[in-house]
PyMOL Python script that loads the backbone (N, CA, C, O; Angstrom):
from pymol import cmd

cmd.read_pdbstr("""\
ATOM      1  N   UNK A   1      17.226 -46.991 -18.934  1.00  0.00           N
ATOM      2  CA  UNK A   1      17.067 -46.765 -20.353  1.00  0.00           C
ATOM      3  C   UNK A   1      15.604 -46.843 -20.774  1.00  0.00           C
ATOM      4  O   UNK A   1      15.236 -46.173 -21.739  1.00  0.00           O
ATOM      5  N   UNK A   2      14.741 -47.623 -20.109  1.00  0.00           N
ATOM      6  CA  UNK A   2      13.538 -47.586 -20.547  1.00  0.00           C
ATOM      7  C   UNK A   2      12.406 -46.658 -19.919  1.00  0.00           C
ATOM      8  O   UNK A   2      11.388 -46.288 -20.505  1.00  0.00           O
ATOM      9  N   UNK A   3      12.832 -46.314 -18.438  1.00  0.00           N
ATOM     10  CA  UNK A   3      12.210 -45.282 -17.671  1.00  0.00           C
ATOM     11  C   UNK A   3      11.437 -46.451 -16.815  1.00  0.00           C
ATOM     12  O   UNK A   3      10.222 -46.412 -17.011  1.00  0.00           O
ATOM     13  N   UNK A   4      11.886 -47.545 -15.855  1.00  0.00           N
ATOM     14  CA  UNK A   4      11.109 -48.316 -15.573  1.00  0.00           C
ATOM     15  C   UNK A   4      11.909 -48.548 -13.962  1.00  0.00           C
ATOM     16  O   UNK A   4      12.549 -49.520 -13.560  1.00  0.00           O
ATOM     17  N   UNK A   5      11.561 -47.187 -13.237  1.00  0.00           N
ATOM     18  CA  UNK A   5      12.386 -47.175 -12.313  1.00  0.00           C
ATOM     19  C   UNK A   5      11.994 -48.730 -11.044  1.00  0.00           C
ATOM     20  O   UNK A   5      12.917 -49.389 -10.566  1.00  0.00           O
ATOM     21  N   UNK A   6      10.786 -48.966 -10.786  1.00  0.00           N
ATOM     22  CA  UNK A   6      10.223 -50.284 -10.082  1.00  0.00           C
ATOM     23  C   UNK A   6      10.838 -51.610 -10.465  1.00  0.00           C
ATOM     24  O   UNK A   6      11.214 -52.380  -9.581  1.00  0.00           O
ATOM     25  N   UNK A   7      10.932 -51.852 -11.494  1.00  0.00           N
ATOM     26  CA  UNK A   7      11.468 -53.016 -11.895  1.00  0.00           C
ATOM     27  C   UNK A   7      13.365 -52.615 -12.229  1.00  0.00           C
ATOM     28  O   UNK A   7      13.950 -53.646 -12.561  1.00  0.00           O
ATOM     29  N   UNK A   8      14.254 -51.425 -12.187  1.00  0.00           N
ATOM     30  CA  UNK A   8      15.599 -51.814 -12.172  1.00  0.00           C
ATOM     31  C   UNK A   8      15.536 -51.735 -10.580  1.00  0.00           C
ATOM     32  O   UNK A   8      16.155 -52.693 -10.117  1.00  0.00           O
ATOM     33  N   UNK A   9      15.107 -51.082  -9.783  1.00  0.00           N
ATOM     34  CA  UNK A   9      15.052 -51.435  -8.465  1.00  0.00           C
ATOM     35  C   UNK A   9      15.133 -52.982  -7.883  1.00  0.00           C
ATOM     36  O   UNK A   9      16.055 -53.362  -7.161  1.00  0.00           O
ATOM     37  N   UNK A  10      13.973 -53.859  -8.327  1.00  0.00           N
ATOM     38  CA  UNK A  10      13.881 -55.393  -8.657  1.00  0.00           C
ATOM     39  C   UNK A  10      15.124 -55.858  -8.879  1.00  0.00           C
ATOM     40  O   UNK A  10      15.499 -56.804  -8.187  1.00  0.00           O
ATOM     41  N   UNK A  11      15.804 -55.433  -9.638  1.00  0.00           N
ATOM     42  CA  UNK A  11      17.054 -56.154 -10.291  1.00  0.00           C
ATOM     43  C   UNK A  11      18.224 -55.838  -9.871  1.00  0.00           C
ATOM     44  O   UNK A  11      19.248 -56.397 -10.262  1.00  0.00           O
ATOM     45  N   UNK A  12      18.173 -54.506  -8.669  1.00  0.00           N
ATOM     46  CA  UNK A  12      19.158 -53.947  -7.695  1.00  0.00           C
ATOM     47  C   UNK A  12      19.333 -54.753  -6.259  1.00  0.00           C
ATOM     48  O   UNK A  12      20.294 -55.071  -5.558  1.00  0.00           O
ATOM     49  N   UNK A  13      17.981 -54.906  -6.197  1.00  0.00           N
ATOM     50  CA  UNK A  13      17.843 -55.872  -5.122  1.00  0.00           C
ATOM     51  C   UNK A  13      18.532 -57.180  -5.264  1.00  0.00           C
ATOM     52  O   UNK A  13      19.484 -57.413  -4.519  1.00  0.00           O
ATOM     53  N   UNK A  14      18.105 -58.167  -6.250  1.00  0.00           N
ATOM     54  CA  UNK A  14      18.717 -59.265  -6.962  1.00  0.00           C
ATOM     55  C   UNK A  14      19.854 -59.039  -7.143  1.00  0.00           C
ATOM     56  O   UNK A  14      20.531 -60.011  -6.808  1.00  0.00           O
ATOM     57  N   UNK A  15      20.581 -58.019  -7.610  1.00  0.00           N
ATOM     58  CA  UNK A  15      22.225 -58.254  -7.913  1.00  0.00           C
ATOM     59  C   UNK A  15      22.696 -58.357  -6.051  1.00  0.00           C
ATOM     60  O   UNK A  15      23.601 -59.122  -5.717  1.00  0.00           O
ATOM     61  N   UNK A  16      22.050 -57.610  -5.137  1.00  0.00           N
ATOM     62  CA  UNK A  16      22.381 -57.112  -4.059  1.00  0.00           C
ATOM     63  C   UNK A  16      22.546 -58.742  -3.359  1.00  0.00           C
ATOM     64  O   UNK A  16      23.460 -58.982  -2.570  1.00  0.00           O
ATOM     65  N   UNK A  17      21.716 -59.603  -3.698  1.00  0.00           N
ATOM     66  CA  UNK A  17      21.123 -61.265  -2.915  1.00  0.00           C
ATOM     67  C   UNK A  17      22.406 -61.843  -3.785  1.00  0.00           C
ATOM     68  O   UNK A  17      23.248 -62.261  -2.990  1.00  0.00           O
ATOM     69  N   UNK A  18      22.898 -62.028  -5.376  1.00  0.00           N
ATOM     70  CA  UNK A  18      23.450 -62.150  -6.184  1.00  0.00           C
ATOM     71  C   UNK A  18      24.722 -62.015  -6.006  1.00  0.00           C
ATOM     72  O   UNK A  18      25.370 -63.047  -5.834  1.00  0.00           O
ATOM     73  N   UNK A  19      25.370 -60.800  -6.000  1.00  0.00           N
ATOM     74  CA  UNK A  19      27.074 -60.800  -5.954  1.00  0.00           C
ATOM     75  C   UNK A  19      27.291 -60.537  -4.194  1.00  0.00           C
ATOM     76  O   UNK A  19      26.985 -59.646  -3.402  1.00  0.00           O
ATOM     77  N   UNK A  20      28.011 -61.892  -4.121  1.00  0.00           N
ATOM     78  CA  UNK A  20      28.745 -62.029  -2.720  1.00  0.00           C
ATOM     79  C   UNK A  20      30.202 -60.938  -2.709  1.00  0.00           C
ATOM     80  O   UNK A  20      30.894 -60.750  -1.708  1.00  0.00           O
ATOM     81  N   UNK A  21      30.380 -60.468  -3.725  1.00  0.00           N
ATOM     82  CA  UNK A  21      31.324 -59.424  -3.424  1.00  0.00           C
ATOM     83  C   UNK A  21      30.849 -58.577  -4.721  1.00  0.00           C
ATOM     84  O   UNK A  21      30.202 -59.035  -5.663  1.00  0.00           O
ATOM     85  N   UNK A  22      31.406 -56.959  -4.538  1.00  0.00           N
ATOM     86  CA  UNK A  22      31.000 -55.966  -4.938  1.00  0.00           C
ATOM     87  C   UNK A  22      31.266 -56.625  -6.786  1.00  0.00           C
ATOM     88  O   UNK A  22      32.224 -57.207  -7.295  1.00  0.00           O
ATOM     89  N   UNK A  23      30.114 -56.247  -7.271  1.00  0.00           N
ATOM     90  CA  UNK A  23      29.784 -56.567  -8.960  1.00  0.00           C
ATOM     91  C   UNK A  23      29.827 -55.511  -9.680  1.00  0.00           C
ATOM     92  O   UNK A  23      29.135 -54.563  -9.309  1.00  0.00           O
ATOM     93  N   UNK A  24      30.734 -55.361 -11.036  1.00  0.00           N
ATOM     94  CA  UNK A  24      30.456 -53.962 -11.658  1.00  0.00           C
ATOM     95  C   UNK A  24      28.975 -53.946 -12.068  1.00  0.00           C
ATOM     96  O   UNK A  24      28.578 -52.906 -12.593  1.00  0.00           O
ATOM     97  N   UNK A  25      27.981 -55.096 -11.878  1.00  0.00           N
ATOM     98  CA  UNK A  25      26.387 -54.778 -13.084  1.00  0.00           C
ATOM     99  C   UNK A  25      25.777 -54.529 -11.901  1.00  0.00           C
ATOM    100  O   UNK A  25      24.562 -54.490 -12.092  1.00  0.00           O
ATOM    101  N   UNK A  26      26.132 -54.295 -10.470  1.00  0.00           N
ATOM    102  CA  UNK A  26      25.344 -53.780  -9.734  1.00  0.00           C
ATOM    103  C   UNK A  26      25.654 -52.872  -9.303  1.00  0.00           C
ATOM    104  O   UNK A  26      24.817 -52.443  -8.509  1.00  0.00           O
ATOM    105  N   UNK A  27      26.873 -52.016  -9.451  1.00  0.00           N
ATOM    106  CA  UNK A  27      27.474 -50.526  -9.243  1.00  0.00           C
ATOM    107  C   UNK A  27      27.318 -49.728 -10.691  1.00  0.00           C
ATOM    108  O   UNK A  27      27.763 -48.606 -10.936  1.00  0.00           O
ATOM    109  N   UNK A  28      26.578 -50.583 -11.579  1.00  0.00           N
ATOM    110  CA  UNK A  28      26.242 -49.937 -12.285  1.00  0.00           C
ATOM    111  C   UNK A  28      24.600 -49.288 -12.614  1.00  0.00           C
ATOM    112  O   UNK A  28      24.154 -48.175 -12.897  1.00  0.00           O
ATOM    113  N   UNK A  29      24.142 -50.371 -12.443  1.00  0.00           N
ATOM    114  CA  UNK A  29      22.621 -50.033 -12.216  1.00  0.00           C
ATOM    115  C   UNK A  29      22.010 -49.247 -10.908  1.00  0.00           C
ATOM    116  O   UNK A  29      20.969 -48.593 -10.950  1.00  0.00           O
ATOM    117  N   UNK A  30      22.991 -49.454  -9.508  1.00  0.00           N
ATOM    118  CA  UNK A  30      23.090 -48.418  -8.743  1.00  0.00           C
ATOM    119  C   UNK A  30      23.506 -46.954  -9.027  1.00  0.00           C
ATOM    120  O   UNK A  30      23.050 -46.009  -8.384  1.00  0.00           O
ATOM    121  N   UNK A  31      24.351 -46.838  -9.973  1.00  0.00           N
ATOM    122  CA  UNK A  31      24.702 -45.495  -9.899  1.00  0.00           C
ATOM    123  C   UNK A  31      23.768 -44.758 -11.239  1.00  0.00           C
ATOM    124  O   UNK A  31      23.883 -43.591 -11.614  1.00  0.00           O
ATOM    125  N   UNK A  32      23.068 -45.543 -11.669  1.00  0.00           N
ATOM    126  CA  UNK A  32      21.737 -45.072 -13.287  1.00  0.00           C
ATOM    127  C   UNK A  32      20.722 -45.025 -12.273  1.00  0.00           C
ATOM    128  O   UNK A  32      19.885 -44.199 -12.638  1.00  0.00           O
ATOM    129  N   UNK A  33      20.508 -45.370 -11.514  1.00  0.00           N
ATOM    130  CA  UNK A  33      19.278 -45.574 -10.429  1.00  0.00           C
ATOM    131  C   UNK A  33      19.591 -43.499  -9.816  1.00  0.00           C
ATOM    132  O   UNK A  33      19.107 -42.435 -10.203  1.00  0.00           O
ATOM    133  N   UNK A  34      20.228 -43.730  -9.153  1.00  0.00           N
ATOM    134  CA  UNK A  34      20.618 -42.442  -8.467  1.00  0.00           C
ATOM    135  C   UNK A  34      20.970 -41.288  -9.407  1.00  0.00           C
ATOM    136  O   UNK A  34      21.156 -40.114  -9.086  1.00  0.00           O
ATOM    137  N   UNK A  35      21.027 -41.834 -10.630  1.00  0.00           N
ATOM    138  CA  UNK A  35      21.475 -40.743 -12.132  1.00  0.00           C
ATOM    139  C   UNK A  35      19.912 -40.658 -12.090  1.00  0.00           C
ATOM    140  O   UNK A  35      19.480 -39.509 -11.993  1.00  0.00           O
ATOM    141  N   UNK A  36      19.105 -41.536 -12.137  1.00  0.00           N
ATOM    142  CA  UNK A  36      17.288 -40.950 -12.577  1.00  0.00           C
ATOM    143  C   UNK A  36      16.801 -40.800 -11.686  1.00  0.00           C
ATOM    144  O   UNK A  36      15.587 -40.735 -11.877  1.00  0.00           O
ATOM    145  N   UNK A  37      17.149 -40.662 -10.398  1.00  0.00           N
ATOM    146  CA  UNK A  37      16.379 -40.126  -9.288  1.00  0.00           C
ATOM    147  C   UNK A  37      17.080 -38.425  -9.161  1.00  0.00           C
ATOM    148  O   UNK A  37      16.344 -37.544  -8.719  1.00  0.00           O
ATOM    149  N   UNK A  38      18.308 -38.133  -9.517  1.00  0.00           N
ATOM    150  CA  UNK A  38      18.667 -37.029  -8.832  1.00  0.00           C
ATOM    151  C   UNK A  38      18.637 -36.257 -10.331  1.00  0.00           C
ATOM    152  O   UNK A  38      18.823 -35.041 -10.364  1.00  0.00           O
ATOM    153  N   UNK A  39      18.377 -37.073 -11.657  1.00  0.00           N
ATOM    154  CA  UNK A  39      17.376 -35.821 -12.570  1.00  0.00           C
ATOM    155  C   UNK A  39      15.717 -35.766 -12.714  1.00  0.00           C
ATOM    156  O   UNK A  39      15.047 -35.459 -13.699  1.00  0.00           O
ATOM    157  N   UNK A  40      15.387 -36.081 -11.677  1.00  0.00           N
ATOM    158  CA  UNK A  40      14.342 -36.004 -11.005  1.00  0.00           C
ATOM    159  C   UNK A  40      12.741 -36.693 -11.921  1.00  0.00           C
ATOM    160  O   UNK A  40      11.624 -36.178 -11.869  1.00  0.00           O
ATOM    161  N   UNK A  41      13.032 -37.627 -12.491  1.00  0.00           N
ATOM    162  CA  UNK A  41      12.185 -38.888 -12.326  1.00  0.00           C
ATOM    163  C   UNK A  41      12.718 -39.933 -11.355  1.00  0.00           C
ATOM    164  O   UNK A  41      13.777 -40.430 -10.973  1.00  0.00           O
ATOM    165  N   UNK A  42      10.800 -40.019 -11.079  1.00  0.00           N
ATOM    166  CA  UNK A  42      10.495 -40.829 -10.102  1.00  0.00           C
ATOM    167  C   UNK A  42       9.640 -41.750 -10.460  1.00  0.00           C
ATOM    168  O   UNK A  42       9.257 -42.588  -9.643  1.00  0.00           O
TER     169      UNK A  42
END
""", "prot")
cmd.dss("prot")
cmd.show_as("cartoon", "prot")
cmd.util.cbc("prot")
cmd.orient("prot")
């Protein structure tokens, strides 16, 4: 939402160390991650 692809990365990682089993706030920010990479900001 803010265009701050380095730092939700940061916080992809962290949910990743974070939920010992699959988390909807990290299948979510995974799949906005891959929504702004594949409309092509980088």
């Amino acid at each position: 939402m803010v265009h701050d692809l380095p730092n939700a990365e940061e916080h992809l990682a962290a949910l990743q160390r974070i939920c010992l089993i699959p988390c909807e706030e990290h299948a979510d920010l995974a799949r906005a991650i891959a929504a702004y990479r594949r409309d092509g900001r980088r």
